[in-house]
C-alpha positions in Angstrom: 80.1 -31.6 62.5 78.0 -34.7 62.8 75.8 -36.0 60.1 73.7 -39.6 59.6 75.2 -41.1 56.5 74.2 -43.0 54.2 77.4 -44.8 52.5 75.2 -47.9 51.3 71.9 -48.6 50.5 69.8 -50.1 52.4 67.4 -49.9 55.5 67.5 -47.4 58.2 69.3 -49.5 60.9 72.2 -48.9 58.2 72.9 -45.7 58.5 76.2 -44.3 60.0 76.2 -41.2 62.4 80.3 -39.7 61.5 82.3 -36.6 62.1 82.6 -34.8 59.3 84.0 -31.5 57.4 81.7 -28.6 57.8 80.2 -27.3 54.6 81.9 -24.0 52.9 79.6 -21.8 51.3 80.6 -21.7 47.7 79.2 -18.3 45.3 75.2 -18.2 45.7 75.2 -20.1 48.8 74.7 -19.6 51.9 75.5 -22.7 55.3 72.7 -23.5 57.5 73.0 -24.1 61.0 70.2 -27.0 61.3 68.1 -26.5 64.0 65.6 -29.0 62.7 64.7 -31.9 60.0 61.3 -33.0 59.1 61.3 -36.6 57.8 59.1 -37.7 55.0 58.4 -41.0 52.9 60.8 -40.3 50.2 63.3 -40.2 52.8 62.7 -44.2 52.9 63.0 -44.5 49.2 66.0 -42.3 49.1 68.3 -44.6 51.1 67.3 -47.8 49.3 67.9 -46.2 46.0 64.0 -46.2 45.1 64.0 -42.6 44.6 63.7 -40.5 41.6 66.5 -38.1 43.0 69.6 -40.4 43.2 72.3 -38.9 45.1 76.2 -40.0 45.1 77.1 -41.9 47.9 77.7 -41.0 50.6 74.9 -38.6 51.4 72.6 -37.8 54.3 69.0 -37.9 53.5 66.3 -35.1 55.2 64.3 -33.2 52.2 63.4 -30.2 54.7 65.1 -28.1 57.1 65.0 -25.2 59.6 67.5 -23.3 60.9 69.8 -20.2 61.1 72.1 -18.6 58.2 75.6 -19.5 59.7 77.7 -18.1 56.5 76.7 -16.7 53.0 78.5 -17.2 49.9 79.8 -15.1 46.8 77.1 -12.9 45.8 74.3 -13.7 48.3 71.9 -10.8 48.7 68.9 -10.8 50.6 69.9 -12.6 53.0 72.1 -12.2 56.6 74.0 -14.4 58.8 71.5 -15.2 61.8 68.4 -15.1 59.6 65.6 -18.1 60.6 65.1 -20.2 57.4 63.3 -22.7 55.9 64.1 -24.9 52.6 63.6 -27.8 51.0 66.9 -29.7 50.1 65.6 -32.9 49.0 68.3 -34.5 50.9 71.3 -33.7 53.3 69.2 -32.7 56.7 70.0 -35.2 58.8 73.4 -33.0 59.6 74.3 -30.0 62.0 75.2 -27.9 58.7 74.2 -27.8 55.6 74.9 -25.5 52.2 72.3 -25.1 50.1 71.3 -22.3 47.3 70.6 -19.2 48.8 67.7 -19.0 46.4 66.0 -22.1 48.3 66.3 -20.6 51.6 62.8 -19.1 52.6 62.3 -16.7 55.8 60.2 -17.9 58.9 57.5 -15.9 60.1 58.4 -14.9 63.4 55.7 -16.7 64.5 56.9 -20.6 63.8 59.0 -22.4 65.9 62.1 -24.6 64.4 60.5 -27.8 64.2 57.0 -26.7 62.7 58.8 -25.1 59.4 60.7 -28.5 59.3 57.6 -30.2 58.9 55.8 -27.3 56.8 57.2 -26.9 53.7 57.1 -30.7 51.6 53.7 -31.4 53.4 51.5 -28.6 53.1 53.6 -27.1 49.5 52.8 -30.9 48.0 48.9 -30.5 49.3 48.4 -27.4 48.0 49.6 -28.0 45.0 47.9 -30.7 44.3 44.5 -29.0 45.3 44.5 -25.7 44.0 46.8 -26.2 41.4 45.9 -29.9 40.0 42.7 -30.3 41.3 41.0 -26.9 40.7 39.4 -27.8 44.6 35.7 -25.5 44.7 34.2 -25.0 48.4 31.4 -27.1 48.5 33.2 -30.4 47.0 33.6 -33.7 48.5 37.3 -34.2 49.3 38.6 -38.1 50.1 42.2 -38.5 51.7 43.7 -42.0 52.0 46.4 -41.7 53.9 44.8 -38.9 55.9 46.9 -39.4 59.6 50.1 -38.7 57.4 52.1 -36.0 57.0 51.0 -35.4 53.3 47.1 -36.6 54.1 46.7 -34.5 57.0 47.7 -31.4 55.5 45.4 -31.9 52.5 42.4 -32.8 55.6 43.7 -29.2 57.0 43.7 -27.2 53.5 40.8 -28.7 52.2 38.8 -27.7 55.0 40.4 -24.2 54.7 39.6 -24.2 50.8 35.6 -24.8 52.0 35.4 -28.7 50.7 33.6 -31.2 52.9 36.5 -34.1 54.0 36.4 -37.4 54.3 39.5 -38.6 55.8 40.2 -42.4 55.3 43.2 -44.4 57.1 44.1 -47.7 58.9 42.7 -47.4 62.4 40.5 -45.3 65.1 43.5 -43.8 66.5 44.5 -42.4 63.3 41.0 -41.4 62.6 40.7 -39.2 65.8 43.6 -36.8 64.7 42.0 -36.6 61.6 38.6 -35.3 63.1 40.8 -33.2 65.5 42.6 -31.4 62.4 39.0 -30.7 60.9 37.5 -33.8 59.0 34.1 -33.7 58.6 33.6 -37.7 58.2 36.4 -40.2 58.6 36.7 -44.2 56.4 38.1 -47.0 58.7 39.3 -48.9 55.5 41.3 -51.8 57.4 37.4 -52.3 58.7 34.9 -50.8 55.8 34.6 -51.1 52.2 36.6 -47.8 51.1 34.1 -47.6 47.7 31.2 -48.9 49.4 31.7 -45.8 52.3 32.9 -43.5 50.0 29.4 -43.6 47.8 27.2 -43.8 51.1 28.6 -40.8 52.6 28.7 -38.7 49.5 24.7 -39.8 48.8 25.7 -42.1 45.7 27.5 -39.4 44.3 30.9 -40.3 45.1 34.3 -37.9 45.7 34.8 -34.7 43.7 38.2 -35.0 44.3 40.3 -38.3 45.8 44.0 -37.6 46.8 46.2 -40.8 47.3 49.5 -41.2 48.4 48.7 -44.4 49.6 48.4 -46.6 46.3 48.2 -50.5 46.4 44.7 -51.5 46.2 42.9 -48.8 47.5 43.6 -46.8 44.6 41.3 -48.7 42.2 38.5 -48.9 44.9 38.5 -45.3 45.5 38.5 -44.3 41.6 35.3 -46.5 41.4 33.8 -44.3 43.8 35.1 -41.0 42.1 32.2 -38.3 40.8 31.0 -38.0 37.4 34.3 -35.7 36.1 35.8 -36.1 39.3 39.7 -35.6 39.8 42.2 -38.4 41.3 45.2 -37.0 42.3 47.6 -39.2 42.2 50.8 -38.0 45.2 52.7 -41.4 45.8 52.7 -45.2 47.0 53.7 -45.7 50.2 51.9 -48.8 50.3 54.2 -50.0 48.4 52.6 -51.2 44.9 51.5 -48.8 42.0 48.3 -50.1 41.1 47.1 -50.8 37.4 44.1 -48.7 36.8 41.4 -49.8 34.3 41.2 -47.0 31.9 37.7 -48.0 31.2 36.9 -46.1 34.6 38.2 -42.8 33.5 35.3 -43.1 30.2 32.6 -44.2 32.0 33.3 -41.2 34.5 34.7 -38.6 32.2 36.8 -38.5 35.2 40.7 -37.7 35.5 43.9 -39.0 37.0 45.8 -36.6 37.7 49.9 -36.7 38.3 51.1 -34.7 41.7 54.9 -34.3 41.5 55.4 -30.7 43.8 59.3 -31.1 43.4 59.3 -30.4 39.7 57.4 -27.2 40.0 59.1 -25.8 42.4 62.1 -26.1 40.0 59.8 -25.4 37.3 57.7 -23.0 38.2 60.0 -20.9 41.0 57.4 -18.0 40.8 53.8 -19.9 41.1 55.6 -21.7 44.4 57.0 -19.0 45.6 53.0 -17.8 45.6 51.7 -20.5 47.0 54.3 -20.7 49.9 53.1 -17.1 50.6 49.7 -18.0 50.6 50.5 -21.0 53.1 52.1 -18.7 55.4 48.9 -16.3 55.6 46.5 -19.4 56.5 49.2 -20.3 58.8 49.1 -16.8 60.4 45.3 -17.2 60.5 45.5 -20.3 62.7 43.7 -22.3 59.6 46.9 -24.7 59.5 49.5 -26.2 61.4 51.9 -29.1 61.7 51.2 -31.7 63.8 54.4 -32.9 65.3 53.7 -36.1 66.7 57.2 -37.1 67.3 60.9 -35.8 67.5 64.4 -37.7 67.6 67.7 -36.4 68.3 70.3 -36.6 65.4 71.9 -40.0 66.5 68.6 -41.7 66.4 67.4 -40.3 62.9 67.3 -44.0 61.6 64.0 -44.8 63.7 62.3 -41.6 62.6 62.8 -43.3 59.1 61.7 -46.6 60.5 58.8 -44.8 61.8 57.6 -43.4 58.5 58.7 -46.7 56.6 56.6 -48.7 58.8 53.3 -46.4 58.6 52.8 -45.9 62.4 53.4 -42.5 62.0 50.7 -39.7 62.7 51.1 -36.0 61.3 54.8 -35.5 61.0 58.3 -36.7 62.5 61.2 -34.4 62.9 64.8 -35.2 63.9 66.8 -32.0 66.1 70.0 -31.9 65.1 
Protein backbone atom coordinates (compact mmCIF):
# COMPACT_ATOMS: atom_id res chain seq x y z
CA UNK A 1 0.00 0.00 0.00
CA UNK A 2 1.14 3.62 -0.27
CA UNK A 3 1.59 5.83 2.62
CA UNK A 4 3.21 9.68 2.97
CA UNK A 5 6.09 9.17 5.38
CA UNK A 6 7.54 10.96 7.45
CA UNK A 7 11.29 9.44 8.03
CA UNK A 8 12.78 13.00 9.17
CA UNK A 9 11.55 15.90 10.64
CA UNK A 10 11.00 18.66 9.10
CA UNK A 11 8.54 20.63 6.66
CA UNK A 12 5.96 19.30 4.55
CA UNK A 13 7.90 19.40 1.14
CA UNK A 14 9.90 16.52 3.15
CA UNK A 15 7.71 14.04 3.27
CA UNK A 16 8.19 10.78 1.27
CA UNK A 17 5.13 8.99 -0.59
CA UNK A 18 6.57 4.81 -0.39
CA UNK A 19 5.25 1.42 -0.99
CA UNK A 20 4.81 -0.23 1.94
CA UNK A 21 3.59 -3.56 3.98
CA UNK A 22 0.00 -3.52 4.66
CA UNK A 23 -1.03 -3.47 8.20
CA UNK A 24 -2.11 -6.89 10.02
CA UNK A 25 -4.72 -6.68 12.50
CA UNK A 26 -3.23 -7.78 15.69
CA UNK A 27 -5.98 -9.10 18.86
CA UNK A 28 -8.47 -5.97 19.47
CA UNK A 29 -7.83 -4.49 16.16
CA UNK A 30 -9.36 -4.12 13.42
CA UNK A 31 -7.49 -2.64 9.48
CA UNK A 32 -9.09 0.30 7.85
CA UNK A 33 -9.45 0.75 4.32
CA UNK A 34 -8.92 4.77 4.24
CA UNK A 35 -11.27 6.33 2.22
CA UNK A 36 -10.46 9.66 3.67
CA UNK A 37 -8.07 11.95 6.01
CA UNK A 38 -8.90 15.25 7.40
CA UNK A 39 -5.78 17.34 8.10
CA UNK A 40 -5.46 19.44 11.13
CA UNK A 41 -2.72 21.91 12.77
CA UNK A 42 -1.22 19.36 14.88
CA UNK A 43 -0.52 17.56 11.86
CA UNK A 44 2.18 20.60 11.28
CA UNK A 45 3.57 20.17 14.65
CA UNK A 46 3.72 16.51 14.38
CA UNK A 47 6.22 16.28 11.57
CA UNK A 48 8.61 18.89 12.98
CA UNK A 49 8.60 17.21 16.25
CA UNK A 50 6.63 20.17 18.09
CA UNK A 51 3.96 17.90 19.16
CA UNK A 52 3.03 16.55 22.46
CA UNK A 53 2.41 13.00 20.79
CA UNK A 54 5.91 11.96 19.48
CA UNK A 55 5.85 9.16 17.34
CA UNK A 56 8.99 6.78 16.16
CA UNK A 57 10.14 7.45 12.97
CA UNK A 58 9.12 6.66 10.43
CA UNK A 59 5.42 7.44 10.71
CA UNK A 60 2.64 8.97 8.56
CA UNK A 61 0.82 11.78 10.24
CA UNK A 62 -3.30 12.31 9.68
CA UNK A 63 -5.09 12.38 13.32
CA UNK A 64 -8.63 11.40 11.68
CA UNK A 65 -9.86 9.02 9.29
CA UNK A 66 -12.88 7.49 7.34
CA UNK A 67 -13.17 4.49 5.82
CA UNK A 68 -14.29 0.82 5.58
CA UNK A 69 -13.38 -2.22 8.16
CA UNK A 70 -11.12 -4.27 5.77
CA UNK A 71 -10.01 -7.06 8.47
CA UNK A 72 -10.78 -7.46 12.33
CA UNK A 73 -8.47 -8.75 14.83
CA UNK A 74 -8.53 -11.38 17.78
CA UNK A 75 -11.45 -10.76 19.74
CA UNK A 76 -13.13 -7.84 17.92
CA UNK A 77 -16.85 -7.73 18.50
CA UNK A 78 -19.18 -5.22 17.39
CA UNK A 79 -17.87 -4.67 14.66
CA UNK A 80 -17.84 -6.35 10.72
CA UNK A 81 -15.67 -6.23 7.81
CA UNK A 82 -17.33 -3.63 5.39
CA UNK A 83 -18.66 -1.41 8.29
CA UNK A 84 -18.20 2.72 7.47
CA UNK A 85 -16.03 4.10 10.30
CA UNK A 86 -14.70 6.96 11.70
CA UNK A 87 -11.67 7.46 14.32
CA UNK A 88 -9.34 9.53 15.55
CA UNK A 89 -5.67 8.03 15.30
CA UNK A 90 -3.76 10.94 16.19
CA UNK A 91 -1.43 10.01 13.43
CA UNK A 92 -0.94 7.36 10.53
CA UNK A 93 -3.91 8.65 7.98
CA UNK A 94 -2.03 9.75 5.35
CA UNK A 95 -2.02 5.88 4.13
CA UNK A 96 -4.43 3.44 2.08
CA UNK A 97 -4.58 1.16 5.36
CA UNK A 98 -4.41 1.66 8.62
CA UNK A 99 -4.85 -0.59 12.06
CA UNK A 100 -6.08 0.98 14.80
CA UNK A 101 -8.11 -0.24 18.16
CA UNK A 102 -11.21 -1.45 17.39
CA UNK A 103 -12.45 0.47 20.39
CA UNK A 104 -11.54 3.89 18.48
CA UNK A 105 -13.47 2.97 15.46
CA UNK A 106 -16.89 4.86 15.55
CA UNK A 107 -19.92 4.03 13.07
CA UNK A 108 -21.04 6.62 10.37
CA UNK A 109 -24.47 7.58 10.12
CA UNK A 110 -25.65 6.55 7.00
CA UNK A 111 -26.13 9.91 6.25
CA UNK A 112 -22.27 11.34 5.98
CA UNK A 113 -20.20 10.93 3.23
CA UNK A 114 -16.33 9.83 3.60
CA UNK A 115 -14.77 13.00 3.58
CA UNK A 116 -17.21 14.96 6.06
CA UNK A 117 -16.50 12.21 9.06
CA UNK A 118 -12.80 12.92 8.10
CA UNK A 119 -13.17 16.30 9.00
CA UNK A 120 -15.89 15.75 11.87
CA UNK A 121 -14.47 14.13 14.54
CA UNK A 122 -11.08 16.38 16.05
CA UNK A 123 -13.00 19.67 15.01
CA UNK A 124 -16.31 19.58 16.18
CA UNK A 125 -15.28 16.70 19.46
CA UNK A 126 -12.44 19.52 20.40
CA UNK A 127 -15.42 22.48 20.21
CA UNK A 128 -17.61 20.82 22.05
CA UNK A 129 -15.66 19.98 24.51
CA UNK A 130 -14.42 23.01 25.18
CA UNK A 131 -17.99 24.62 25.25
CA UNK A 132 -20.18 22.49 27.05
CA UNK A 133 -17.69 20.75 28.96
CA UNK A 134 -15.04 23.59 29.90
CA UNK A 135 -16.96 26.47 29.30
CA UNK A 136 -20.36 25.65 30.81
CA UNK A 137 -21.73 27.79 27.38
CA UNK A 138 -25.59 29.27 28.53
CA UNK A 139 -27.96 30.41 25.34
CA UNK A 140 -27.92 33.95 25.58
CA UNK A 141 -24.02 34.44 26.08
CA UNK A 142 -21.57 36.30 23.99
CA UNK A 143 -19.34 33.81 22.34
CA UNK A 144 -15.78 35.32 20.63
CA UNK A 145 -13.79 32.83 18.14
CA UNK A 146 -10.35 33.87 16.89
CA UNK A 147 -9.46 31.79 14.52
CA UNK A 148 -13.12 31.45 13.43
CA UNK A 149 -12.53 30.45 9.29
CA UNK A 150 -10.59 27.37 10.79
CA UNK A 151 -11.43 24.04 11.19
CA UNK A 152 -11.52 24.26 15.01
CA UNK A 153 -13.07 28.01 14.94
CA UNK A 154 -15.70 27.37 12.61
CA UNK A 155 -17.10 24.47 14.38
CA UNK A 156 -17.19 26.39 17.70
CA UNK A 157 -19.16 29.49 15.29
CA UNK A 158 -21.51 26.40 14.21
CA UNK A 159 -22.02 24.84 17.94
CA UNK A 160 -22.27 27.94 19.55
CA UNK A 161 -24.94 29.10 17.52
CA UNK A 162 -26.64 25.63 17.98
CA UNK A 163 -26.02 25.88 21.96
CA UNK A 164 -28.25 29.54 21.61
CA UNK A 165 -25.01 31.95 22.26
CA UNK A 166 -24.72 35.07 20.19
CA UNK A 167 -21.16 34.77 18.01
CA UNK A 168 -18.71 36.91 17.18
CA UNK A 169 -16.41 35.43 14.84
CA UNK A 170 -12.93 37.16 14.53
CA UNK A 171 -10.19 36.19 11.71
CA UNK A 172 -7.58 37.70 9.31
CA UNK A 173 -9.57 38.91 6.31
CA UNK A 174 -13.20 39.54 4.56
CA UNK A 175 -13.05 36.41 2.83
CA UNK A 176 -12.66 34.44 5.84
CA UNK A 177 -15.28 36.52 7.48
CA UNK A 178 -17.98 35.72 4.87
CA UNK A 179 -17.80 31.81 5.56
CA UNK A 180 -18.15 32.68 8.99
CA UNK A 181 -21.43 34.62 8.57
CA UNK A 182 -22.46 31.83 6.08
CA UNK A 183 -21.95 29.08 8.92
CA UNK A 184 -24.13 31.28 11.36
CA UNK A 185 -22.10 34.23 13.04
CA UNK A 186 -24.08 36.75 14.19
CA UNK A 187 -21.23 39.64 14.01
CA UNK A 188 -17.74 39.06 12.62
CA UNK A 189 -13.96 41.08 14.04
CA UNK A 190 -11.59 41.96 11.03
CA UNK A 191 -8.60 41.93 13.50
CA UNK A 192 -5.67 42.29 10.71
CA UNK A 193 -7.91 45.79 10.24
CA UNK A 194 -9.76 46.54 13.86
CA UNK A 195 -8.72 46.66 17.40
CA UNK A 196 -9.73 42.94 18.51
CA UNK A 197 -10.43 44.49 22.37
CA UNK A 198 -11.68 47.71 21.22
CA UNK A 199 -14.51 45.59 18.85
CA UNK A 200 -14.97 43.08 21.13
CA UNK A 201 -16.32 45.72 24.00
CA UNK A 202 -18.36 47.77 21.36
CA UNK A 203 -20.21 44.95 20.07
CA UNK A 204 -20.95 43.29 23.35
CA UNK A 205 -22.22 47.07 24.80
CA UNK A 206 -19.03 47.46 27.12
CA UNK A 207 -19.65 44.26 28.55
CA UNK A 208 -17.17 42.25 26.80
CA UNK A 209 -17.27 38.13 25.80
CA UNK A 210 -18.84 35.61 28.13
CA UNK A 211 -16.75 33.15 26.71
CA UNK A 212 -13.48 33.68 24.23
CA UNK A 213 -12.13 30.50 22.52
CA UNK A 214 -8.54 30.77 20.99
CA UNK A 215 -6.58 28.56 19.08
CA UNK A 216 -4.97 31.29 17.67
CA UNK A 217 -2.51 32.64 20.52
CA UNK A 218 0.36 35.25 19.81
CA UNK A 219 -0.88 38.58 20.64
CA UNK A 220 -4.34 38.38 20.30
CA UNK A 221 -4.66 36.32 23.27
CA UNK A 222 -3.91 39.14 25.77
CA UNK A 223 -6.14 41.62 23.82
CA UNK A 224 -9.04 39.50 23.82
CA UNK A 225 -8.81 38.49 27.69
CA UNK A 226 -8.90 42.31 28.35
CA UNK A 227 -12.09 42.40 26.73
CA UNK A 228 -13.42 39.12 28.54
CA UNK A 229 -16.79 39.64 31.00
CA UNK A 230 -16.82 40.03 34.57
CA UNK A 231 -16.27 35.88 35.42
CA UNK A 232 -16.00 35.30 31.88
CA UNK A 233 -14.30 32.01 30.56
CA UNK A 234 -11.07 31.96 28.09
CA UNK A 235 -10.65 28.81 26.64
CA UNK A 236 -7.50 28.31 25.83
CA UNK A 237 -7.38 25.30 22.37
CA UNK A 238 -3.83 26.00 20.88
CA UNK A 239 -1.28 28.41 19.07
CA UNK A 240 -1.16 28.29 15.64
CA UNK A 241 0.08 31.63 15.55
CA UNK A 242 2.90 30.35 16.59
CA UNK A 243 3.87 32.12 20.08
CA UNK A 244 2.14 31.22 23.54
CA UNK A 245 1.48 34.41 24.94
CA UNK A 246 2.39 35.52 28.63
CA UNK A 247 -0.78 36.48 30.24
CA UNK A 248 -0.85 39.05 33.12
CA UNK A 249 -2.47 37.24 35.95
CA UNK A 250 -3.55 40.52 37.29
CA UNK A 251 -6.43 40.27 34.56
CA UNK A 252 -7.83 37.09 35.78
CA UNK A 253 -8.42 39.22 39.60
CA UNK A 254 -9.63 42.24 38.31
CA UNK A 255 -12.21 40.04 36.21
CA UNK A 256 -12.76 37.08 38.58
CA UNK A 257 -12.41 35.70 35.25
CA UNK A 258 -10.85 32.13 34.11
CA UNK A 259 -8.44 30.62 31.78
CA UNK A 260 -9.35 27.68 31.05
CA UNK A 261 -7.04 24.56 29.43
CA UNK A 262 -8.83 22.76 26.22
CA UNK A 263 -6.80 19.49 25.62
CA UNK A 264 -9.87 17.08 23.90
CA UNK A 265 -7.27 14.26 23.32
CA UNK A 266 -6.80 13.51 26.92
CA UNK A 267 -10.38 13.02 27.58
CA UNK A 268 -11.22 11.03 25.12
CA UNK A 269 -8.51 8.71 26.73
CA UNK A 270 -9.61 9.81 29.97
CA UNK A 271 -12.89 10.02 29.93
CA UNK A 272 -14.00 7.17 27.13
CA UNK A 273 -17.66 7.32 28.31
CA UNK A 274 -18.41 11.38 28.61
CA UNK A 275 -16.86 11.32 24.71
CA UNK A 276 -18.45 8.72 23.67
CA UNK A 277 -21.69 11.10 24.77
CA UNK A 278 -20.79 13.82 23.30
CA UNK A 279 -19.85 12.22 19.94
CA UNK A 280 -23.58 10.96 20.13
CA UNK A 281 -24.80 14.19 20.77
CA UNK A 282 -22.71 15.62 17.70
CA UNK A 283 -24.22 13.10 15.51
CA UNK A 284 -27.94 14.14 16.46
CA UNK A 285 -27.21 18.06 15.63
CA UNK A 286 -25.59 16.71 12.65
CA UNK A 287 -28.74 14.75 11.74
CA UNK A 288 -30.69 17.96 12.41
CA UNK A 289 -28.81 19.87 9.74
CA UNK A 290 -27.49 22.31 12.80
CA UNK A 291 -23.76 21.27 11.77
CA UNK A 292 -21.62 20.32 9.09
CA UNK A 293 -18.07 20.33 7.79
CA UNK A 294 -17.14 22.66 5.53
CA UNK A 295 -14.66 21.03 3.18
CA UNK A 296 -12.98 23.68 1.45
CA UNK A 297 -10.38 21.63 -0.13
CA UNK A 298 -9.35 17.98 -0.98
CA UNK A 299 -5.84 16.41 -2.23
CA UNK A 300 -5.14 13.09 -3.44
CA UNK A 301 -2.62 11.01 -1.27
CA UNK A 302 0.56 11.98 -3.30
CA UNK A 303 0.05 15.58 -2.65
CA UNK A 304 -0.81 15.29 1.19
CA UNK A 305 2.29 17.61 1.84
CA UNK A 306 0.43 20.81 0.46
CA UNK A 307 -2.69 20.04 2.43
CA UNK A 308 -0.11 20.47 5.45
CA UNK A 309 1.38 23.47 3.77
CA UNK A 310 -2.03 24.72 3.53
CA UNK A 311 -2.93 24.51 7.20
CA UNK A 312 0.78 25.56 8.21
CA UNK A 313 0.45 28.58 6.26
CA UNK A 314 -3.15 29.71 7.58
CA UNK A 315 -4.91 30.15 4.15
CA UNK A 316 -6.97 27.51 4.97
CA UNK A 317 -10.98 27.93 5.39
CA UNK A 318 -13.14 25.19 7.26
CA UNK A 319 -11.36 22.00 6.74
CA UNK A 320 -8.75 20.09 4.26
CA UNK A 321 -8.99 16.50 3.60
CA UNK A 322 -6.49 14.22 1.68
CA UNK A 323 -8.35 10.91 -0.43
CA UNK A 324 -6.35 8.25 -0.17
Amino acid sequence: MKTLLCKQFGPPESLVLEDVPSPVAGPGMVVVEVRACGVNFPDVLIIEDKCQFKPSLPFAPGGEISGVVKELGEGVTGLAVGDRVLASTGFGGFAEEIAIPAAAAVPIPESMDFPTAAAFLMTYGTSYYALKDRAHLRAGENLVVLGAAGGVGLAAVELGKAMGARVIAAASSEEKLTVCREHGADETIDYSQENLKDRMKELTGGQGADVVYDPVGGSYSELAIRATAWEGRFLVIGFAAGDIPRIPLNLTLLKSCQIVGVFWGAFVGRNPEDNRRNTSELFDLFAQGRIKPYVSSTYPLARGAEAIEEIGGRRARGKIVVLP
